[in-house]
N, CA, C and O of each residue as an XYZ file, in Angstrom:
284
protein
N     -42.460     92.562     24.844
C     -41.652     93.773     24.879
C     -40.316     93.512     24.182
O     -39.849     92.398     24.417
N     -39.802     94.080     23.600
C     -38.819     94.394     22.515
C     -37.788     95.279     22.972
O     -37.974     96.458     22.669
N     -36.770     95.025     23.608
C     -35.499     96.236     23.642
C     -34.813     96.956     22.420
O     -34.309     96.396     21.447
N     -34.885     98.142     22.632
C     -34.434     99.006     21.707
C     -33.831     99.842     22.064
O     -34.299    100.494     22.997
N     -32.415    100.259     21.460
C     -31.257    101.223     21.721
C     -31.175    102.148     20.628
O     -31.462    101.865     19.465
N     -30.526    103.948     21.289
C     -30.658    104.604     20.204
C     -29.102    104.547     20.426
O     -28.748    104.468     21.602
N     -28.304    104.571     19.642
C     -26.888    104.467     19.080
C     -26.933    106.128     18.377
O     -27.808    106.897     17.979
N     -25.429    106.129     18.503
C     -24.862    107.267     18.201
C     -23.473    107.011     16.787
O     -22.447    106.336     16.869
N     -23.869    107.650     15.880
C     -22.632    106.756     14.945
C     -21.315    107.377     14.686
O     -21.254    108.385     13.982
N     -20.095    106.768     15.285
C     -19.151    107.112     15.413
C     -18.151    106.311     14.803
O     -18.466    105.216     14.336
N     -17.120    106.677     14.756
C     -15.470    106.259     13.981
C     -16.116    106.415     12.194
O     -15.426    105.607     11.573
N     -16.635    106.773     11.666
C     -16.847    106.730     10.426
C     -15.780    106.827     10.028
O     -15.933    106.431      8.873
N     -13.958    107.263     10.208
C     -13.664    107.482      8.745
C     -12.950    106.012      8.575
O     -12.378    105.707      7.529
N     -13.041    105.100      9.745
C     -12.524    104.068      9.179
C     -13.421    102.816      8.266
O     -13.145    101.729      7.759
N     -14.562    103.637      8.395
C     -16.017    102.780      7.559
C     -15.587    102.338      6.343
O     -14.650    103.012      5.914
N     -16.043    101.175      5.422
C     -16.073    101.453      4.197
C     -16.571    102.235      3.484
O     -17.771    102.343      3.733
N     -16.155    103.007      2.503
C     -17.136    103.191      1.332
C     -18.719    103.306      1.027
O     -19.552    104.187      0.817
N     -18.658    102.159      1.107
C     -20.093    101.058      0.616
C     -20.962    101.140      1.685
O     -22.149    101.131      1.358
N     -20.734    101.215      2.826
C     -21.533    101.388      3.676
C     -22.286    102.522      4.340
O     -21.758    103.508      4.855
N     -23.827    102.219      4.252
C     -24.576    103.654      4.952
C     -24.077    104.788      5.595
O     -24.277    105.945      5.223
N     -23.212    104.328      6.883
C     -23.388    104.582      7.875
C     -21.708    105.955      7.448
O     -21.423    106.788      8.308
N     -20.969    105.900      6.237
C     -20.197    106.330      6.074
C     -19.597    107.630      6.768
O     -18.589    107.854      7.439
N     -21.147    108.721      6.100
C     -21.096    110.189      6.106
C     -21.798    109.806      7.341
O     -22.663    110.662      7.156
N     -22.194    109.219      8.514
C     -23.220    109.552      9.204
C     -22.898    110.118     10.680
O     -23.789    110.193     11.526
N     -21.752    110.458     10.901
C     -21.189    110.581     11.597
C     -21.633    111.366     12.792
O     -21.692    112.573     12.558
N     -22.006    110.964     14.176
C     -22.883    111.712     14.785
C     -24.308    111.667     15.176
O     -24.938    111.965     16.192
N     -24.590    111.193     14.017
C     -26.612    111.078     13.434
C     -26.766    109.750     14.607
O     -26.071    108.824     15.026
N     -27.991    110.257     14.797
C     -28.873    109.025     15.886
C     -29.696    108.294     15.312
O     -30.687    108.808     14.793
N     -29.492    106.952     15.267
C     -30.447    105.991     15.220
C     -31.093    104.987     16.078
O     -30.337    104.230     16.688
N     -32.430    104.844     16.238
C     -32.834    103.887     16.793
C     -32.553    102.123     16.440
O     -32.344    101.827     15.264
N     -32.558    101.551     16.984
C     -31.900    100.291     16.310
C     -31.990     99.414     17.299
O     -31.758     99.643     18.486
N     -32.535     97.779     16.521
C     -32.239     96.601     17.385
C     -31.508     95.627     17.391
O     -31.043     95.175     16.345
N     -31.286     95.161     18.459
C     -29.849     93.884     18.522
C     -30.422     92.857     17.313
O     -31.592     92.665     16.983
N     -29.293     92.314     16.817
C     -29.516     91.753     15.538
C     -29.646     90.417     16.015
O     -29.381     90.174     17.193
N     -30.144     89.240     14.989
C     -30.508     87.872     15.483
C     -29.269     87.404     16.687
O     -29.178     86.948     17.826
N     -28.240     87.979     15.282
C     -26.725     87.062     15.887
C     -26.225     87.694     17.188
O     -25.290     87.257     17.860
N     -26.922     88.719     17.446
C     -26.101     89.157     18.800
C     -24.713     89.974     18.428
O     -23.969     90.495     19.259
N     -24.583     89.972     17.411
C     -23.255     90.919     17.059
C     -23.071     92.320     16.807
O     -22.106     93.008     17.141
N     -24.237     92.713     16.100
C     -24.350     93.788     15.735
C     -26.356     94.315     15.711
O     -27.388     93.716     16.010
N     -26.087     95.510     15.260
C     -27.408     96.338     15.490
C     -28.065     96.317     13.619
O     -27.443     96.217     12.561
N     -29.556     96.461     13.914
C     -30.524     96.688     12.642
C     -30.901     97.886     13.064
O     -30.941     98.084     14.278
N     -31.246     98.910     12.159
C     -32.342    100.124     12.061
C     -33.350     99.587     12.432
O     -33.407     98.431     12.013
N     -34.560    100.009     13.295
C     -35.451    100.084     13.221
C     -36.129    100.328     11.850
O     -36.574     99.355     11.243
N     -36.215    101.361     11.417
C     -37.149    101.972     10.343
C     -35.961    102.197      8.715
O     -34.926    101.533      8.774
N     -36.117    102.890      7.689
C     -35.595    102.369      6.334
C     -34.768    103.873      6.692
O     -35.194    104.840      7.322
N     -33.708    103.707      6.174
C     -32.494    104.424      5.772
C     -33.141    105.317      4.234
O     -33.398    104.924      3.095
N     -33.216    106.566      4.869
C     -33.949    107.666      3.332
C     -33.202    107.178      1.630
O     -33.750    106.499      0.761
N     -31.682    107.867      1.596
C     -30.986    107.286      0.793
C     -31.175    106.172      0.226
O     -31.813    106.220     -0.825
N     -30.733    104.910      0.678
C     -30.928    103.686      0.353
C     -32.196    103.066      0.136
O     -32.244    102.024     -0.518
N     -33.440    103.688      0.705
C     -34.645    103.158      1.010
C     -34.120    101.595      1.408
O     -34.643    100.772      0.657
N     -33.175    100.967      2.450
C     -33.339     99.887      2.861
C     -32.932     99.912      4.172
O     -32.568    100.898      4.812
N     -33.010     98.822      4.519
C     -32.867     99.030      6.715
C     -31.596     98.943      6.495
O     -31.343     98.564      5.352
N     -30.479     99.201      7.314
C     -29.310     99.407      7.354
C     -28.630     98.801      8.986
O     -29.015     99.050     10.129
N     -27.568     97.994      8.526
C     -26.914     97.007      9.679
C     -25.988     97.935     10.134
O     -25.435     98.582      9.244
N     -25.583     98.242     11.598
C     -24.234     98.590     12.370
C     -23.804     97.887     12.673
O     -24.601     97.056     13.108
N     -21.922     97.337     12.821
C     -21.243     96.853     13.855
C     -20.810     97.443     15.071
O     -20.074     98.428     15.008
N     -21.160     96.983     16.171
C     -20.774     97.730     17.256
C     -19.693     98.832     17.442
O     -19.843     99.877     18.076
N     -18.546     98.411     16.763
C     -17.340     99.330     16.884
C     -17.858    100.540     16.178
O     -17.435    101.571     16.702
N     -18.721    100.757     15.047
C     -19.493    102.118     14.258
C     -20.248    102.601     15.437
O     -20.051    103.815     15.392
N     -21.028    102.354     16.509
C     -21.622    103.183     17.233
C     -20.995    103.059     18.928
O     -20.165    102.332     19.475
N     -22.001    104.330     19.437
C     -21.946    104.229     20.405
C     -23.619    104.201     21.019
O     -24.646    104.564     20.445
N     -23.457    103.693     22.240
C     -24.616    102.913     22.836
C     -25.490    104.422     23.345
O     -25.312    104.211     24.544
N     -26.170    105.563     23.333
C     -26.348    106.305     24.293
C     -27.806    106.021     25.494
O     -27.787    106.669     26.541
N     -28.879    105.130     25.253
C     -29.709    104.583     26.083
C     -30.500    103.209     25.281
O     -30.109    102.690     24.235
N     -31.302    102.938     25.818
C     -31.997    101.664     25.836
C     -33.298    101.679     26.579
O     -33.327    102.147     27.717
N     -34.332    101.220     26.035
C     -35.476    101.337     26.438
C     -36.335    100.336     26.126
O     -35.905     99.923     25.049
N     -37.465     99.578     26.469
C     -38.440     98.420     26.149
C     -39.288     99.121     25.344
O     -39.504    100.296     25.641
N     -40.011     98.466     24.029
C     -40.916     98.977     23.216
C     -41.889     97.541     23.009
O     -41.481     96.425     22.690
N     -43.110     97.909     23.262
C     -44.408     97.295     23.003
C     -44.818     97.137     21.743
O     -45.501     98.040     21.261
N     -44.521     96.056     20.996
C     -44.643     95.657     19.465
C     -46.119     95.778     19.148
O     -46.470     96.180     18.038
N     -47.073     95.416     20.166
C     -48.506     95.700     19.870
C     -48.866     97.016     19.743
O     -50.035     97.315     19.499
């Protein structure tokens, strides 16, 4: 079993630029804790970019968490 959080993405205007998560302000993503424990991965590919896309904690907010069955 696999924990997975859907995050809420917030403070964008202090985002960079360069980063996805810029305009996203609001938008829900599913997402998992990253190797390092610091920050969050997308689950699934970012449309735009067609690539998975990293959050730092301070960009979201946490709104639940749930176990997902990788099989």
């Amino acid at each position: 079993m696999e924990k997975l959080f859907v995050i809420k993405v917030v403070n964008t205007s202090q985002v960079e630029l360069k980063k996805w998560y810029r305009k996203k302000g609001g938008e829900l993503y599913i997402v998992r804790l990253n190797a390092k424990g610091n920050g969050y991965t997308t689950v699934g590919y970012i449309d735009e970019e067609c690539s998975i896309g990293h959050i730092e904690p301070y960009f979201c907010e946490v709104l639940t968490s749930f176990e997902h069955d990788e099989g």
